[in-house]
C-alpha positions in Angstrom: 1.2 82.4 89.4 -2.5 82.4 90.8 -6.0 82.2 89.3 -9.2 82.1 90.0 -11.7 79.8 89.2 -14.7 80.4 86.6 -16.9 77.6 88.2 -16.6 77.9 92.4 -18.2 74.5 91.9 -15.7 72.5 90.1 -12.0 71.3 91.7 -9.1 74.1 90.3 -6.0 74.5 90.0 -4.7 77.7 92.1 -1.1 78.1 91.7 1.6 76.1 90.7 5.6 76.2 90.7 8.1 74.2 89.0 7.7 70.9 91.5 4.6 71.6 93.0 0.8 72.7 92.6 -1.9 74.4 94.3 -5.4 71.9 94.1 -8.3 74.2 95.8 -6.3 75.1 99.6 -4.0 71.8 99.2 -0.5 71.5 98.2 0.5 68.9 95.7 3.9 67.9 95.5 3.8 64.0 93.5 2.4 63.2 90.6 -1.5 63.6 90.4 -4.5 62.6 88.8 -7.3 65.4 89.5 -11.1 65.7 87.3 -13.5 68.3 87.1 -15.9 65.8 89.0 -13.5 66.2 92.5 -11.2 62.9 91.5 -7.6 63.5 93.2 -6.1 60.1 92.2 -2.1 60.1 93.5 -0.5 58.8 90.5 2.9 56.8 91.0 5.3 58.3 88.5 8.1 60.3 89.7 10.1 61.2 86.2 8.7 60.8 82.6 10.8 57.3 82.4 8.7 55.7 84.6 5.4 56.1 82.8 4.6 52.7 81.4 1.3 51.5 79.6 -0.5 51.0 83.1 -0.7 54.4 83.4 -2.4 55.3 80.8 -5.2 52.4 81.2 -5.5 53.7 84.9 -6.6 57.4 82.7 -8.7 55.5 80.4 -10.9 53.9 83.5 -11.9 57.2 84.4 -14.2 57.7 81.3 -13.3 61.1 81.0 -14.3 63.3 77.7 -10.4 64.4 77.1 -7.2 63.8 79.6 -4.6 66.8 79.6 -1.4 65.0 80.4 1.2 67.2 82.2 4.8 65.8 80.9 6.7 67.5 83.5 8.9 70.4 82.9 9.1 69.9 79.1 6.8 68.6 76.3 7.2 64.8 75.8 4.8 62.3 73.9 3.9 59.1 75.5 4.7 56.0 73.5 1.5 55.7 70.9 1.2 52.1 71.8 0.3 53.3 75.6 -2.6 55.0 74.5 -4.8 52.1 72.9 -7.3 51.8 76.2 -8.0 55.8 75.4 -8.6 55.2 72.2 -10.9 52.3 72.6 -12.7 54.6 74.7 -12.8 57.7 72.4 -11.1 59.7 75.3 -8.9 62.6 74.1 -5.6 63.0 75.0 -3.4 66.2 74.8 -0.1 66.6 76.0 2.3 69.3 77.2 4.3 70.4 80.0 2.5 70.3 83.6 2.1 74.6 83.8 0.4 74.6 80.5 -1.9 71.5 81.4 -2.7 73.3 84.5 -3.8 76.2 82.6 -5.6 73.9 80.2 -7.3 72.0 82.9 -8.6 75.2 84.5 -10.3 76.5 81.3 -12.0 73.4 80.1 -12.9 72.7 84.1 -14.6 76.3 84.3 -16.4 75.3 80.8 -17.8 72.7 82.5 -16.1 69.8 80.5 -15.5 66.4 81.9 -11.4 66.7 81.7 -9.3 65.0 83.9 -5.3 66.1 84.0 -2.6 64.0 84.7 0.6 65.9 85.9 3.6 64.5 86.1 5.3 66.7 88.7 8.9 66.5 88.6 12.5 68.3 89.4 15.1 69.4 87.2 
């Protein structure tokens, strides 16, 4: 699937398949951290069971307004306890499966909200 930026100015997410995305003209293929301010953070988690608390601390240092966390190919919650440095910061979190967070990310990007997305980009 394609699609095309509202805001030239802000990083987007082009295309994406089922182990991969499209960032701008680049080709992502691991796990990522990208924000509407031009962060491309690689983000070392190859399945859902690696995820650990780090993780989510890394997303809360980035002082974002809301994270959209891509769970891979299905919807899974992280643990609750994980999220406590987002919540200290009043950071949002949402969570679904990377293609919807993609499509998530591009909307609020293109509103000109500070969202960063975290997709977990995995195979079956």
């Amino acid at each position: 699937m394609k699609f095309q930026p509202e805001r030239p100015d802000t990083q987007s997410i082009t295309a994406y398949g089922p182990d991969w995305i499209g960032v701008d003209a680049d080709r992502v293929t691991e796990s990522v951290i990208i924000g509407a301010r031009g962060q491309r953070i690689a983000w070392n988690c190859r399945r859902f069971e690696d995820l650990t608390a780090a993780h989510f601390a890394q997303l809360a240092e980035l002082d974002a307004e809301v994270v959209i966390f891509g769970s891979g190919l299905r919807n899974r919650f992280p643990s609750p306890a994980w999220l406590q440095p987002l919540m200290a910061r009043r950071i949002g979190l949402e969570t679904m499966d990377t293609q919807a967070a993609c499509r998530t990310y591009n909307v609020l990007a293109g509103e000109g909200r500070n969202v960063v997305a975290a997709l977990l980009l995995e195979t079956e």
